[in-house]
C-alpha positions in Angstrom: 13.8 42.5 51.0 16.0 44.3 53.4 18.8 41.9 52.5 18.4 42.8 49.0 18.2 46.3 49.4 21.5 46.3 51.7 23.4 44.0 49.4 22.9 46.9 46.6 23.9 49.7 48.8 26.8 48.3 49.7 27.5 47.0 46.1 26.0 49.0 43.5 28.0 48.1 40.9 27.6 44.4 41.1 25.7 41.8 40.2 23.2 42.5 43.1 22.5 46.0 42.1 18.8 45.6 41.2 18.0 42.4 42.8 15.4 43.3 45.1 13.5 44.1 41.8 14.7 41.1 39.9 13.0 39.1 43.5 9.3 40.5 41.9 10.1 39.9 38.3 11.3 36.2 38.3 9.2 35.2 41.1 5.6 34.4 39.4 2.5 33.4 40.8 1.5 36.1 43.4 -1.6 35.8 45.0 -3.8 37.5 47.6 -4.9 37.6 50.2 -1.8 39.0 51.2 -1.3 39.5 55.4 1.3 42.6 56.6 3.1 40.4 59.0 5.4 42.4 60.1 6.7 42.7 63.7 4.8 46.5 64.2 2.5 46.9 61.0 1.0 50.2 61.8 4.3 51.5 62.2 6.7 49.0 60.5 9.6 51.7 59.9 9.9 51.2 63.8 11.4 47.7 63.3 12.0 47.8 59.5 14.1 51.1 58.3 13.3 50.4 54.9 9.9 49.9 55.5 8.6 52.4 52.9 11.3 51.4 50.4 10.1 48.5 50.5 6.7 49.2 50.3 7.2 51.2 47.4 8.8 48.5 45.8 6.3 46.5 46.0 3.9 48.9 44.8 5.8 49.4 41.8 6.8 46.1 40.7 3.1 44.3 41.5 1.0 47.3 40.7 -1.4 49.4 43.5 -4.4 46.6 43.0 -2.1 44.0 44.6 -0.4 46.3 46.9 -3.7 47.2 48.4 -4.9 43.9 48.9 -2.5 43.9 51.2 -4.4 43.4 55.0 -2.9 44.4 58.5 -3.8 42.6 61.3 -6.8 44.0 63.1 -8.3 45.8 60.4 -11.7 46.0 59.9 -12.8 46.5 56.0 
């Protein structure tokens, strides 16, 4: 997601503009569980900058059920 996101601030006028949310809408089949791998989950901005962009994509294009499903690791439900 990064990549995408950079590729349309650097471009915005080209054919990438858009394709971080063109990623969610052709890509079918998502499922849960989902696992937040990322290097630092509690604090992903620390390694990903665009950690809450991204989030909020994701949130937005797969709806808050999905995005919620979403588990860190470690967390007790």
């Amino acid at each position: 997601m990064s990549g995408f996101l950079e590729g349309e601030e650097e471009f915005p006028a080209s054919r990438t503009a858009k394709f971080a949310q063109k990623f969610f809408t052709a890509t079918t089949d998502w499922k849960t569980p989902w696992i937040n791998d990322r290097i630092y989950p509690w604090r992903p901005f620390v390694h990903v900058p665009q950690a809450n962009k991204i989030d909020t994509l994701i949130r937005d294009q797969l709806g808050e059920r999905m995005f919620r499903s979403i588990s860190l690791p470690g967390a007790r439900g």
